[in-house]
N, C-alpha and C positions, 0 to 999 in steps of 0.2 A: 517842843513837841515835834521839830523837824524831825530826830532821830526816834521817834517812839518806836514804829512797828520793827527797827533793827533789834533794840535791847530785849521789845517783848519775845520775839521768836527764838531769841538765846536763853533765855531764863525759861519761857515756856519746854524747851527743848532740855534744858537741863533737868525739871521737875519733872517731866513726865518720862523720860529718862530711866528714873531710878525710882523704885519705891524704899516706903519707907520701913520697911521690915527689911531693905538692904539687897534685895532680890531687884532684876532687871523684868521691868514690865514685858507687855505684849508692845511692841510698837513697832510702825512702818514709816520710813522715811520714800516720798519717792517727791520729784521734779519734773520739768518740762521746759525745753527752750526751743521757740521758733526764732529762725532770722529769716525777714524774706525782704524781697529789692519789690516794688509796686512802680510800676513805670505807667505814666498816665499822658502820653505824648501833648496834650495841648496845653499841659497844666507850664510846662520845662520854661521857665525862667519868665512866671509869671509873677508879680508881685500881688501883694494878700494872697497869697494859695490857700484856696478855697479844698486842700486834699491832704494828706499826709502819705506822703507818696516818697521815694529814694528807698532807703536800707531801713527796716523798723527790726526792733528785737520783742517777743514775750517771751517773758520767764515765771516759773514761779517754784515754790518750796513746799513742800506741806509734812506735817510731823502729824500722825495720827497712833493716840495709844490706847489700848484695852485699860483701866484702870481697875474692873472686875467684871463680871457675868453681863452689868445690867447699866456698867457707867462706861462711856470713853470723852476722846476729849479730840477733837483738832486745831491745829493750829497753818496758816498758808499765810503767806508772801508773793506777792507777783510782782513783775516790773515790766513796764510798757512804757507808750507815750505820756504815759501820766505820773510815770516816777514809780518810785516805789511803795508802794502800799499793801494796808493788813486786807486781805480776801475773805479771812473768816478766821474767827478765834472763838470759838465755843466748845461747850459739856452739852450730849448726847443721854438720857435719863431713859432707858428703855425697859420698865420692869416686864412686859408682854410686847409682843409682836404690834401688838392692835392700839398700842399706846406706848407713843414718846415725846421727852421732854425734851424742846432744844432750847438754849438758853446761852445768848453772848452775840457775836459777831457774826452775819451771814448770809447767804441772798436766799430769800424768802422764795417758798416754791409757787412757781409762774412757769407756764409753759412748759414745753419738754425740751427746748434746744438749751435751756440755761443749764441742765445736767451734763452737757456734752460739748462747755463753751472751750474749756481749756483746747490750745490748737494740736494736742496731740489726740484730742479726740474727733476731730473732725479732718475730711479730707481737702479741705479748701484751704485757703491762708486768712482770710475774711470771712465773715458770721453773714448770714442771713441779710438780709437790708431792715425787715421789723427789729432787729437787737442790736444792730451794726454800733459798734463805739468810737469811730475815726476812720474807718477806711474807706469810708464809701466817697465817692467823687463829690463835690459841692457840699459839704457836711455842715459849714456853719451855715450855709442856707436853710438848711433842713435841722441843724440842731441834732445831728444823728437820729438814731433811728425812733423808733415807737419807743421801746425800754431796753436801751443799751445793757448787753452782757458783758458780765455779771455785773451785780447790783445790791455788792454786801451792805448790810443797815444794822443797826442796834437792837436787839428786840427777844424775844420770845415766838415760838413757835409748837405747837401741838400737831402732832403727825404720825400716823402708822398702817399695817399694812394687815390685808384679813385676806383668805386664800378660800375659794368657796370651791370646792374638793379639789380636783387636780387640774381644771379648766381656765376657771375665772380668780383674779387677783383683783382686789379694793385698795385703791392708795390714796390717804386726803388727807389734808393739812390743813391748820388755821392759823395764824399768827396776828402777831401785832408787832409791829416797828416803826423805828423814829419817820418812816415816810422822806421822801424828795423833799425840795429843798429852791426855794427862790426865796430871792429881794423883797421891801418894798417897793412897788409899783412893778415888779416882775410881767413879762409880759410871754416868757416861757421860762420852764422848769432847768434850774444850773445844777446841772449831774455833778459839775466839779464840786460843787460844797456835800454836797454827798458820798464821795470816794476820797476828800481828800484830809490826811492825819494834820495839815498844818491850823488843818481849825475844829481840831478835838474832836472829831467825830460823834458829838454833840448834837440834839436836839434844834431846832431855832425855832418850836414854838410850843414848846411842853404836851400838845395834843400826836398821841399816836396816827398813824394810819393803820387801817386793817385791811387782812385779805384772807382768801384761802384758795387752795385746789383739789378737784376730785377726778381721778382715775380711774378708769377701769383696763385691763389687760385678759385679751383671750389665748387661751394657747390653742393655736389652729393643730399643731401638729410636733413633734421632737423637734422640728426646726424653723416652724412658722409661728410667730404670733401677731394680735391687734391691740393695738393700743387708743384708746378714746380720751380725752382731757378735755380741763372746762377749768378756767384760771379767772380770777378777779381783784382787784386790789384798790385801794382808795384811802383821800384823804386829805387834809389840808396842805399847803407849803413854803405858805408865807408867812413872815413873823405875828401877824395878827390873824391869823386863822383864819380868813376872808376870801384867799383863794384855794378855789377845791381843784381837786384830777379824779377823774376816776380811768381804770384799767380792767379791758376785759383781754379774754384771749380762747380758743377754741384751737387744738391740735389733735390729728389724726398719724400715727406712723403703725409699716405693714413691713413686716418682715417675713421673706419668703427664702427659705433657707438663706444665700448667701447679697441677697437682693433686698436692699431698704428705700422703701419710700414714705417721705415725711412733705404733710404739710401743716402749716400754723396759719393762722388769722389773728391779730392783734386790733386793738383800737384804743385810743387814748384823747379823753374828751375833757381840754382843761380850761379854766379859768385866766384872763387876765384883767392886769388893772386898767381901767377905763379913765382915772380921772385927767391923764390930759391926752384928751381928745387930737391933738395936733401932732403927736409921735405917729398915728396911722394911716395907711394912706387914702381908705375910704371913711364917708362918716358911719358913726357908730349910731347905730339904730336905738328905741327910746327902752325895745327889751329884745333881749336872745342875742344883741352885738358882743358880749363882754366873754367869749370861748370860740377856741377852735377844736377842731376834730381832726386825729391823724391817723389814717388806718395802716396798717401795714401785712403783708402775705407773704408767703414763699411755697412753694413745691418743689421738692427735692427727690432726684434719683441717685443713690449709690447701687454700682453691679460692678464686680470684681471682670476685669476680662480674661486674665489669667491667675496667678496665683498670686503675682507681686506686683498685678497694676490692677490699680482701681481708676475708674473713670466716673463723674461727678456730672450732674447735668441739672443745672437750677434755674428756675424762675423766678424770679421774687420783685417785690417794688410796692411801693408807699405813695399814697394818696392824703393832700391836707387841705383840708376847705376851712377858710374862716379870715376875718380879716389882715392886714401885715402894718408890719412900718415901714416907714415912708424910708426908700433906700434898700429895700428888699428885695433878692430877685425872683422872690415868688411870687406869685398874685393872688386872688383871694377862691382860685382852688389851680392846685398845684399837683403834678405827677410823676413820678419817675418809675422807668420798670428797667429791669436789666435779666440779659441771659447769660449767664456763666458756664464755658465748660473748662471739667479739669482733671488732673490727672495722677494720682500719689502711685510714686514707686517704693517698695519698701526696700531699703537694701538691703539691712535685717532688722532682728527684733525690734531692735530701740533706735533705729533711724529712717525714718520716713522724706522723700523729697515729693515737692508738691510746683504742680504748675496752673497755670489757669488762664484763661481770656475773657472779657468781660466785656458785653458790646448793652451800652447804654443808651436810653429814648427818655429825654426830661419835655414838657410840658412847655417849658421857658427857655429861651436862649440861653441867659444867664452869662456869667464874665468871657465865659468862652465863644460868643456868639453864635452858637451851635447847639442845636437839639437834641445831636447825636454824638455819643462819643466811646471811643475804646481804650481799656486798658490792659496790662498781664501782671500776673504775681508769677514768681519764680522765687522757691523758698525750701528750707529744711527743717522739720521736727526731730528731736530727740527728746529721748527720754530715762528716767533714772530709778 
């Protein structure tokens, strides 16, 4: 199964390709690769690095074809620090605007940054800190973020879109998918059995999770609109069905001609295994000890300053209350907040370079002995 998602996106590519009446479909091939250097000065020749920091690459592939009026089909590839893996292989079933069938490989609609994770769509080289998947400083302390972007799963999805005259846009979705993924006796949710092809991308406990999300979008003006969201998702994720998660999420973005401001609120309230008492560092109470809670937020400015520099101005940071284990450098409530500025030059159409500073405040000293810490990304997008 090591090789799966190589030979599916060759054979997907060659069937969708070609129809079978012999004619060349409708289809779109396009890509993306970032490389960028993350330099985190206190981390430089630390053992256990607590960061992924030096030179990282994203990539990814995607083949998308029209199959008729009412079917299409995509197929993605990405590669990061997690290897290479499938991002989405699904069929699109859209007989009406206001009703569609997705069906296969995909990340369930949550929020509004997860539409815009690929790094050619965003001005930063790093996600958010609620989505973040490895970048963020001290990461196995914190287990990355609230719900690391993207977060393809197995499943089924209903979704479509109703336009109330020329104003107002309806957009909501429902699904069901195989849901995250721990151990027994899991004491937090492992994202890696969830993104990763070497262990089939397989269920581990036969019960679905469910979610959905609902939109609204106003158009202020030809080049202003508002955007309102309300995302939820839940569900078992340990082999015996015993531990729950639930996921809420609440996002606002304002687009004022060439001016974007987004923020999200996330929260993530899950279950773990309590039976041996001595993995934690405080006692676990007789009810309400067996879950933590992890919030996460961000506020985001993009404003063009000239035509070919954008400057990025974020706030963002995650808050966790709830017990730990013994060894842990968080304690039983924990913070981090960080300011990021940054800066994308475009040099042209399909090459974007990206710079940033990132001045961090954590709650706990932690392996660096220090509260406060600074890092930069310095990095390049392209595209295909």
């Amino acid at each position: 199964m090591k090789h799966f998602p190589v030979w599916v996106i060759v054979v997907v590519a060659g069937i969708l390709g070609w129809s079978s009446d012999g004619f060349a479909l409708d289809h779109n091939f396009a890509g993306s690769a970032q490389a960028d250097y993350h330099l985190a000065p206190r981390q430089i020749g630390r053992e256990n690095n607590n960061v992924l920091d030096g030179a990282t690459l994203e990539a990814s592939f995607k083949v998308s074809t029209d199959l008729s009026d009412h079917l299409s089909s995509n197929a993605k590839l990405c590669i990061g620090c997690h290897g290479l893996e499938t991002d989405m292989l699904y069929f699109d079933y859209r007989p009406i605007d206001e009703l569609n069938f997705r069906i296969g490989r995909f990340s369930p609609s949550f929020g509004a940054f997860n539409l815009r994770h690929d790094p050619s769509n965003h001005r930063t080289s790093d996600k958010p800190l609620p989505y973040d998947m490895g970048r963020m400083l001290r990461l196995r302390d914190w287990n990355m973020g609230v719900l690391p972007s993207p977060f393809p799963d197995n499943g089924v999805e209903v979704n479509g879109t109703h336009w109330f005259g020329a104003t107002a846009q309806l957009d909501y979705a429902v699904y069901a998918v195989s849901g995250f993924k721990g151990d027994h006796g899991s004491t937090d949710l492992d994202f890696v059995q969830s993104r990763s092809g070497n262990l089939y991308y397989v269920d581990n406990n036969g019960i679905p999770s469910v979610g959905a999300r609902l939109g609204v979008t106003f158009k202020l003006s030809a080049r202003s609109d508002l955007t309102l969201g309300a995302s939820g998702m839940g569900g078992t994720f340990d082999p015996a069905n015993q531990l729950t998660y639930v996921i809420a999420g609440a996002d606002v973005s304002l687009r004022l001609g060439q001016t974007n401001l987004r923020a999200e609120w996330l929260v993530r309230r899950e279950q773990f295994a309590t039976d041996d008492p001595t993995r934690f560092r405080y006692a676990i109470p007789a009810q309400g000890g067996d879950f933590f809670v992890k919030h996460g937020a961000y506020l985001e400015l993009e404003q063009p300053i000239v035509r070919a520099l954008d400057l990025v101005v974020r706030v963002d940071g995650m808050y966790r209350k709830g017990n730990v284990l013994v060894g842990s450098m968080l304690d039983k409530e924990s913070a981090v907040g960080r300011l990021t500025f940054g800066l994308g030059y475009l040099v042209e159409r399909h090459l974007r370079l990206k710079a940033s500073t990132e001045l961090w405040q954590f709650t706990d000293a932690g392996p660096t002995g220090s509260v406060r810490e600074v890092s930069f990304h310095l990095g390049a997008v392209g595209t295909f």
